[in-house]
C-alpha positions in Angstrom: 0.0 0.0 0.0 1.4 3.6 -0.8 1.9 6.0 1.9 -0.2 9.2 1.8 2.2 12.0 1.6 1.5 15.4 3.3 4.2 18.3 2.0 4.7 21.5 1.5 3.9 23.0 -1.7 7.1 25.2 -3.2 6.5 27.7 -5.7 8.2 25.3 -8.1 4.4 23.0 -7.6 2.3 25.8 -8.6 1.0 24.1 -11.3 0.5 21.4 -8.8 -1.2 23.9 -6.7 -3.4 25.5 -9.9 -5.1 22.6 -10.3 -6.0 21.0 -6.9 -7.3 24.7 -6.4 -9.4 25.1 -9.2 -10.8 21.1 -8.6 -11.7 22.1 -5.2 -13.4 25.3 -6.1 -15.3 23.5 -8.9 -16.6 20.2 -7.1 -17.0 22.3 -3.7 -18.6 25.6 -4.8 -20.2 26.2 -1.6 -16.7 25.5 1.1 -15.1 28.7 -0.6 -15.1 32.1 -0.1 -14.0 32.4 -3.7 -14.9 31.1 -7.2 -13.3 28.9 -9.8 -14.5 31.9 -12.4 -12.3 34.0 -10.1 -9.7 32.2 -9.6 -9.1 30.5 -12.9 -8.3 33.9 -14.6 -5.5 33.7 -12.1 -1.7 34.2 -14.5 1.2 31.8 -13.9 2.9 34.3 -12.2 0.0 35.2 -9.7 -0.1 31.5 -9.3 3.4 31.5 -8.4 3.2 34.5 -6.4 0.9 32.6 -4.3 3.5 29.9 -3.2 6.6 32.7 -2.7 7.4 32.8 0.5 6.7 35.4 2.2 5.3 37.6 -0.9 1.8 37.8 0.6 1.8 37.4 3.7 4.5 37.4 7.1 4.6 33.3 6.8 2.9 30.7 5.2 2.4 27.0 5.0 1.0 25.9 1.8 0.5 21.9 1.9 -0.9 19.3 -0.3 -1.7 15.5 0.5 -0.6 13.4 -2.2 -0.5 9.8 -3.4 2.1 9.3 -5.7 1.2 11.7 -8.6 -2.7 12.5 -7.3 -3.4 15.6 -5.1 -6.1 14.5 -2.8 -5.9 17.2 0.0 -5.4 21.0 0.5 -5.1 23.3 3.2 -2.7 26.7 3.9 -1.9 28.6 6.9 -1.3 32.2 6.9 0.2 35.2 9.4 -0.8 38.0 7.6 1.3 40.3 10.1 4.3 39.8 11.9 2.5 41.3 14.7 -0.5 39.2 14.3 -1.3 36.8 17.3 -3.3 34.7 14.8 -3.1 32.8 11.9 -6.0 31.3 9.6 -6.4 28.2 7.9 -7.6 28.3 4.5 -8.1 26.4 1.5 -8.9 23.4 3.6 -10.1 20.5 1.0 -10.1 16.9 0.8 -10.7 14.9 -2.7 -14.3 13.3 -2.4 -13.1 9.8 -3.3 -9.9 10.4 -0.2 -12.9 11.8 2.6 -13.2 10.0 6.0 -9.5 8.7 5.2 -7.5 11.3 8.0 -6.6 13.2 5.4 -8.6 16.2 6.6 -7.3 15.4 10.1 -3.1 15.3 9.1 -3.5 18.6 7.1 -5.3 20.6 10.2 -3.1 19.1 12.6 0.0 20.1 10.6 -1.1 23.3 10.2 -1.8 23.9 13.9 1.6 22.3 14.7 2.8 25.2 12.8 0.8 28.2 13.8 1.4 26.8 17.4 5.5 27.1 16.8 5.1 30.5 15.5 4.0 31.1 19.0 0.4 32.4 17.9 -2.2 32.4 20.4 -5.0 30.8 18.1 -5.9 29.4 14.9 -9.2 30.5 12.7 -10.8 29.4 10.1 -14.5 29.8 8.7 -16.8 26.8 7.8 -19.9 26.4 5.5 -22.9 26.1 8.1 -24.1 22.6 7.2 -21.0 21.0 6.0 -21.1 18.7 9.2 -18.7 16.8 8.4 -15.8 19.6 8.2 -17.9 21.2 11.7 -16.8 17.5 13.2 -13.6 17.5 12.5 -12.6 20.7 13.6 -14.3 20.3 16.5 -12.3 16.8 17.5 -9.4 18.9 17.2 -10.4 21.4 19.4 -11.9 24.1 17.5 -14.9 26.3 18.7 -17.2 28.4 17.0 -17.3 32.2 17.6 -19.4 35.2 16.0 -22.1 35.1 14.4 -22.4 34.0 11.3 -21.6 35.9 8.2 -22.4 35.5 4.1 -20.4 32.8 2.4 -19.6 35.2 -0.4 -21.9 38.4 -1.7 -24.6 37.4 -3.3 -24.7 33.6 -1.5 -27.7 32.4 1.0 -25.3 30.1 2.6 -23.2 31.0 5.5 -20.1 30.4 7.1 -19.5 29.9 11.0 -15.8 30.9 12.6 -14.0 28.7 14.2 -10.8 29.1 16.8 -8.7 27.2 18.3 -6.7 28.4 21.2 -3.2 27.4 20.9 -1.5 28.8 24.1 
């Protein structure tokens, strides 16, 4: 049986990245705050930009979940600020054919890993209100909700519910 690899993308994978993106936006429509529309007029070098190190943001951990050659998991920390005492999770996506494998599980708990060596107090993240399975998994990790919740995008009748997780 092959191993289920979980690595960081490099901006060397951004075509690696474009498409797990734009497949995630496309089968998931409603878990995004954005659009495959949006996001497929995206250049090369905007998808590149996107993977540079510390080109939009204070630090960032892009990752992917792979077996051999097929992406089957997404999901990126950011720090905007280097005076931020939070980061976020986004992107967070699973393949349908890979979900309920621990997939989902190994890409939130490296992320937190990370977030919780920057020395960040918590992690955030926003979930589509009704996708109960992604609401269960963050909360077996620790995650609560906060806020009230807010339009999945203009325009959208769904919602999204924040999440945090304290981390020190």
């Amino acid at each position: 049986m092959t191993k289920i690899l979980v690595r960081q993308l490099l901006e060397e994978d951004w075509q690696i990245y474009r498409e797990i993106r734009l497949r995630s936006l496309k089968q998931d429509p409603d878990s995004f705050c954005s659009t495959h529309e949006t996001e497929s007029n995206c250049t090369d070098e905007q998808w590149k930009d996107r993977l540079r190190l510390g080109a939009r943001s204070f630090a960032s951990l892009p990752l992917i979940a792979q077996l051999g050659n097929e992406s089957l998991g997404l999901a990126c920390g950011v720090v905007h600020a280097a005076e931020d005492d939070a980061a976020q999770l986004y992107q967070m996506w699973v393949a349908p054919s890979s979900r309920g494998s621990g997939i989902g599980r190994r890409l939130v708990v490296e992320i937190v890993g990370w977030a919780a060596g920057l020395g960040v107090r918590t992690l955030n993240l926003g979930v589509t209100s009704g996708n109960t399975a992604a609401v269960r998994l963050y909360e077996s990790i620790g995650f609560v909700a906060v806020g009230e919740l807010q339009a999945l995008r203009a325009g959208s009748e769904l919602h999204v519910q924040n999440m945090t997780l304290r981390l020190k």
